[in-house]
C-alpha positions in Angstrom: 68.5 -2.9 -37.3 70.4 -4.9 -39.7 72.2 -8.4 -39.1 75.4 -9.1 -40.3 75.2 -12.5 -41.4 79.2 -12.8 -41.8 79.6 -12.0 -38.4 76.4 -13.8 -37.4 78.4 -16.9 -39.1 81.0 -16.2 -37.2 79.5 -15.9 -33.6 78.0 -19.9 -34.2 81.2 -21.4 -35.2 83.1 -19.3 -32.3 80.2 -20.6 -29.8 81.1 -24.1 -31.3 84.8 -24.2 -31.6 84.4 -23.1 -27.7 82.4 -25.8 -26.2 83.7 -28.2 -28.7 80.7 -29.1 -31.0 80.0 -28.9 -34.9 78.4 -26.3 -35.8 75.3 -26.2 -37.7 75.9 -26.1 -41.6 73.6 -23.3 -42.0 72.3 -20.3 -40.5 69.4 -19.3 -42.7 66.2 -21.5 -44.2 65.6 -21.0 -47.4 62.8 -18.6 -46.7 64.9 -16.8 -44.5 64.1 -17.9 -41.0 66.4 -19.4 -39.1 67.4 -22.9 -40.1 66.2 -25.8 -37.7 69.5 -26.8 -37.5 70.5 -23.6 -35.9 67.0 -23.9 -33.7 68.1 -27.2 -32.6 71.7 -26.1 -31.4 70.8 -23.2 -29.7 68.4 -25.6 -27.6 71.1 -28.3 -27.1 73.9 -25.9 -26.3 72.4 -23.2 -25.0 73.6 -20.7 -27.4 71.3 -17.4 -27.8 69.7 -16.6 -31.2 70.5 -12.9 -30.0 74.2 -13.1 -29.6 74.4 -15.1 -32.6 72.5 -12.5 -35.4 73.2 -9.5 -33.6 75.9 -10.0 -31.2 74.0 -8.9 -27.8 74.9 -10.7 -25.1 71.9 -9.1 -23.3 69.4 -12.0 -23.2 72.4 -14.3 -22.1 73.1 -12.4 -19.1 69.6 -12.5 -18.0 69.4 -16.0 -18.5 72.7 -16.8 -16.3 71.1 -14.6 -13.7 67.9 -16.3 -13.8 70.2 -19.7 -12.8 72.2 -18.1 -10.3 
């Protein structure tokens, strides 16, 4: 499975520009794992590393139905 780290980019700043935070101002590390910054607003926000590389909205769904 690839990840399409345009769209990828794109899924963070539409999670953001939703709930009305900055984004992070990266997605990647420099060794290729996901940047802490990104780490760090997925915890705060509640975004899912999922969605954001690959778009499945899966693990969020589980999640929400875990809370309900």
């Amino acid at each position: 499975m690839s990840i399409n780290y345009t769209e990828a980019e794109a899924r963070m700043h539409f999670y953001a520009d939703t709930i009305g935070v900055q984004p992070p101002d990266r997605l990647l590390s420099d060794d290729g794992s996901p940047a802490p910054e990104l780490l760090n607003f997925c915890v705060r926000y509640g975004a899912s590393l999922d969605w954001i590389f690959l778009g499945d909205v899966r693990r969020m769904i589980r999640d929400s139905h875990k809370v309900a």
